[in-house]
N, C-alpha and C positions, 0 to 999 in steps of 0.2 A: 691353507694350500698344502698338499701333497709334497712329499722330496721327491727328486727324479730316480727312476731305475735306468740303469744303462747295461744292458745284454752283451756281455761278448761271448761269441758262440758259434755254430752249424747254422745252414740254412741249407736243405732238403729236400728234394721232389721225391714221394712216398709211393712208391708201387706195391698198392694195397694187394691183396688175394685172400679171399675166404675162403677157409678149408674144413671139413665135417672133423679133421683129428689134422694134424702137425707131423710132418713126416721124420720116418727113423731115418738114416745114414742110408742113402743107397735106396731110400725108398721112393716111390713116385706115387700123389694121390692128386687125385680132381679137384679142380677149384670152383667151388659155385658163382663167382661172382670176383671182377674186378674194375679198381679206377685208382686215379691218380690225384694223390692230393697234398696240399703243402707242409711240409713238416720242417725234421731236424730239429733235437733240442734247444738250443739256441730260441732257432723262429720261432718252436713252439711256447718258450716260457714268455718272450717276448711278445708276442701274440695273446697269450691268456692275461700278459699283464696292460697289454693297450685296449683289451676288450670289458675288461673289468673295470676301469679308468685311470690305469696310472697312467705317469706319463714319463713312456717307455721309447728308450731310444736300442737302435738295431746296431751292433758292431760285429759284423764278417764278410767276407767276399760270396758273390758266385759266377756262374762261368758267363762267356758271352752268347746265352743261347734262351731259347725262349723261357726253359724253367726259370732261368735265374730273373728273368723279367715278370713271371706270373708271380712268384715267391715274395718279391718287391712288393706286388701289387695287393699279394693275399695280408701281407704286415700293415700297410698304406691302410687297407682298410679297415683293418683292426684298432685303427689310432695311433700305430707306430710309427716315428722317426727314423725313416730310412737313410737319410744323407750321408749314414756312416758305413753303409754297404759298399763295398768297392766290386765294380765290374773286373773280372781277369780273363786275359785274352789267351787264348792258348791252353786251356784246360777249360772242361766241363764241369757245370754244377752239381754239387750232392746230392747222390740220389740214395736210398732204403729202397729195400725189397722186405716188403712187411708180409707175412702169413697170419692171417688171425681166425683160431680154431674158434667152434661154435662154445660160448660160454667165455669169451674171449681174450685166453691165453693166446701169447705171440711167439713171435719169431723173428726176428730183422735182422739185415744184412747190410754193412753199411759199404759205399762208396764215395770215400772224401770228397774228392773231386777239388774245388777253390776252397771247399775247407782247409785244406792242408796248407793251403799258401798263406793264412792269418798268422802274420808274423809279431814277433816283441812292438819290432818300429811299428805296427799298425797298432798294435795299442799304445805305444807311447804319445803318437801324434792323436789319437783319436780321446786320450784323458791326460791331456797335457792339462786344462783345463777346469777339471773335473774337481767340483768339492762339493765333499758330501753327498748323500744321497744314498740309492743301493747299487751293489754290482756284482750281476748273477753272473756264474761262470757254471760250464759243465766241461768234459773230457772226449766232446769228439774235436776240439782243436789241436792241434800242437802241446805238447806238454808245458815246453818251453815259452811261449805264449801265454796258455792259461797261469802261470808261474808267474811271467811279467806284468800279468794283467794283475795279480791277485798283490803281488808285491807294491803297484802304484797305486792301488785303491785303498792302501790304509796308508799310502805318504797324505793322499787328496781324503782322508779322514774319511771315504766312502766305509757301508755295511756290506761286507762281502761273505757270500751266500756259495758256496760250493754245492754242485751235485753232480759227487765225483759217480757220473753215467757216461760213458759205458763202464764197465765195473774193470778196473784195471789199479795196477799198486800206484801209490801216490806219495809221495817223500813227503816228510815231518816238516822240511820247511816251508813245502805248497800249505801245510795246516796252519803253520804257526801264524800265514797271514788270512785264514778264514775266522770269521765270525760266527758263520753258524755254519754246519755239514748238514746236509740234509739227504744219506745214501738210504738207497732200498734193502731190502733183506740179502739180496745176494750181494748188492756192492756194498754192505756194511761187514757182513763175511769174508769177503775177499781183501779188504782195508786189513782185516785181523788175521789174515791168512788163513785163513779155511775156507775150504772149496767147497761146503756140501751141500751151501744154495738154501738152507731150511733154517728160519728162524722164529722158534714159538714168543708168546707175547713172555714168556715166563722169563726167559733168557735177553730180553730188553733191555732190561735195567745194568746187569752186568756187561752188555755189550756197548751199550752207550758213554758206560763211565771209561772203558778200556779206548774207547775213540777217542772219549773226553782228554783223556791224558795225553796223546798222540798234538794236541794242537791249541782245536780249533775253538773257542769261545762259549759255543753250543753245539752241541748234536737232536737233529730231530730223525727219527727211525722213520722212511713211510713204509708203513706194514701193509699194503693194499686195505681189501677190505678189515684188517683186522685196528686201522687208523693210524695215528702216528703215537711215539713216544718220544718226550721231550726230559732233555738230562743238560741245563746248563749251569752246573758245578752248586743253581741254590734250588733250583725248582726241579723234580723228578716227577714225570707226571704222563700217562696215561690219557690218549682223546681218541674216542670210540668214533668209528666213520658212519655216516648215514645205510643206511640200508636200502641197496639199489638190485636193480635186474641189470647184471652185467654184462654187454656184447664184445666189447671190446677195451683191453687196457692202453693200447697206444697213447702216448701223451696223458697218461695222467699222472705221472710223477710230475712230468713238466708244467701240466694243470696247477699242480701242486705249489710250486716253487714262486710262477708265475702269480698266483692270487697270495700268496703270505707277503710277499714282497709289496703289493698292493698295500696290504694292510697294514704293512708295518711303515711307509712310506705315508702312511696316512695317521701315524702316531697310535696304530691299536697296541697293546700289550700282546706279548709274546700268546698267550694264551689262548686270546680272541683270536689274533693272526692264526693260531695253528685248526683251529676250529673253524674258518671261513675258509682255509683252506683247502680243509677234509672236505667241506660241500662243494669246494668247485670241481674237485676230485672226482667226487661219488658221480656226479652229474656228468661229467668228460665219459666214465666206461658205458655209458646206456647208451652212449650213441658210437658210429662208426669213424673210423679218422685220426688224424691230430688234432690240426688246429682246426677243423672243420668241427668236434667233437667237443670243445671248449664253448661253456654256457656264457652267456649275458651277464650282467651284473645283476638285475634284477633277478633272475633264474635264481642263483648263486643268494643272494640277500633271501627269500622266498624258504630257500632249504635249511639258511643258517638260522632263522629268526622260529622252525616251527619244532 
């Protein structure tokens, strides 16, 4: 039997737009195509990890209005434990304003909305309980928050999984209680304080060990298609991604986070985990969306095993 993943996180209504190019400052271009679909990091790692079969419990608010009711229902269906979603009265749900260029480079725009309101006490009460298992966090909550969430899940001996996204600085103590980091090319740069957004595979190794020292247990790099790189203080090590026809990147880091966690929840070796990963990944960008854009289990087994 599997350990539980428990998500404390965003929960998101996505206002998708396809665009031929990504607009400059001040610039206006046409949209071929728009719709609305469920997202926020949070929903979406939780979402890839109840679709894949963990078994995945939801921790955030949203508003009292119908997103936050479809959002419920889009997790519901994925296999997630919503009971730990709180309804808030008087603010509206999280929504993204997503641009996704042809070849699918993005754009997003967030507005918290009940994200903001996910407090320390709502994770106190919500892993009072809690032993063992995994527990994903990312950075569109509260800092403070993801802080107390990350602090109680190594008192409750949980594996706690950072993916400090949106890319923003993050204190040595939020590390000290991560297990594994798991930032992209730009928020692994901006963790080191460089802004310049470009990380070749060549400069991996040295950027992981300089994270490594800052904290956390492990650091895994996801490099899009160029795959992840894993540095946890014994194993340094390089996992090449599948080779897909790419439409859109939305949620695939959270693709990402969501199916390791599966797998490691299911006792795979770090290794395996980062390799099942990278297929649930490759297979998220071919299609359009968040959580609508997260494969099956079988999909995902299918791409890992050829």
């Amino acid at each position: 039997m599997s350990e539980s993943i428990t998500i404390v996180g965003s929960l998101n209504m996505d206002f998708v737009v396809q665009v031929g190019k990504l607009p400059r400052p001040g610039e206006t271009v046409m949209g071929s195509g728009f719709c609305t679909l469920p997202g926020g990091k949070g929903a979406n790692q939780a979402c890839a990890a109840g679709r894949l079969g963990g078994q995945a419990r939801m921790v955030g608010r949203v508003g009292d209005d119908v997103f936050g009711s479809q959002l419920c229902e889009s997790l519901g269906a994925a296999g997630v434990d919503t009971s730990s979603v709180r309804v808030t009265g008087g603010t509206p749900t999280g929504v993204a304003l997503i641009f996704v260029e042809d070849g699918g480079q993005n754009e997003i725009v967030v507005a918290s909305g009940a994200n903001a309101r996910v407090t320390p006490h709502d994770v106190r009460q919500e892993l009072a309980s809690a032993s063992g298992g995994l527990l994903l966090l990312q950075l569109e909550s509260p800092l403070d928050t993801v802080e107390e969430a990350a602090t109680l899940g190594r008192k409750r001996r949980m594996s706690v999984v950072l993916d400090p996204a949106p890319a923003r600085p993050v204190p040595d103590t939020l590390l000290a209680s991560v297990d594994c980091l798991t930032p992209n090319e730009s928020e692994a740069l901006m963790l080191l304080g460089r802004q310049d957004g470009a990380l070749s595979l060549d400069e991996a190794p040295d950027v992981a060990r300089a994270l490594l020292r800052r904290g956390p247990r492990a650091v895994i790099l996801k490099l899009g298609e160029k795959g992840a790189f894993l540095d946890d203080g014994k194993v340094v090590r390089h996992f090449p991604a599948p080779k897909v026809e790419a439409k859109d990147a939305t949620a695939a880091g959270d693709t990402f986070n969501g199916a390791l966690a599966v797998a490691l929840a299911e006792g795979r070796p770090m290794a395996e985990a980062i390799a099942f990963a990278n297929a649930a990944a490759a297979l998220s960008v071919t299609r359009l969306g968040a959580q609508a854009s997260i494969p099956t289990r079988e999909q995902v087994d299918a791409l890992h095993k050829t």
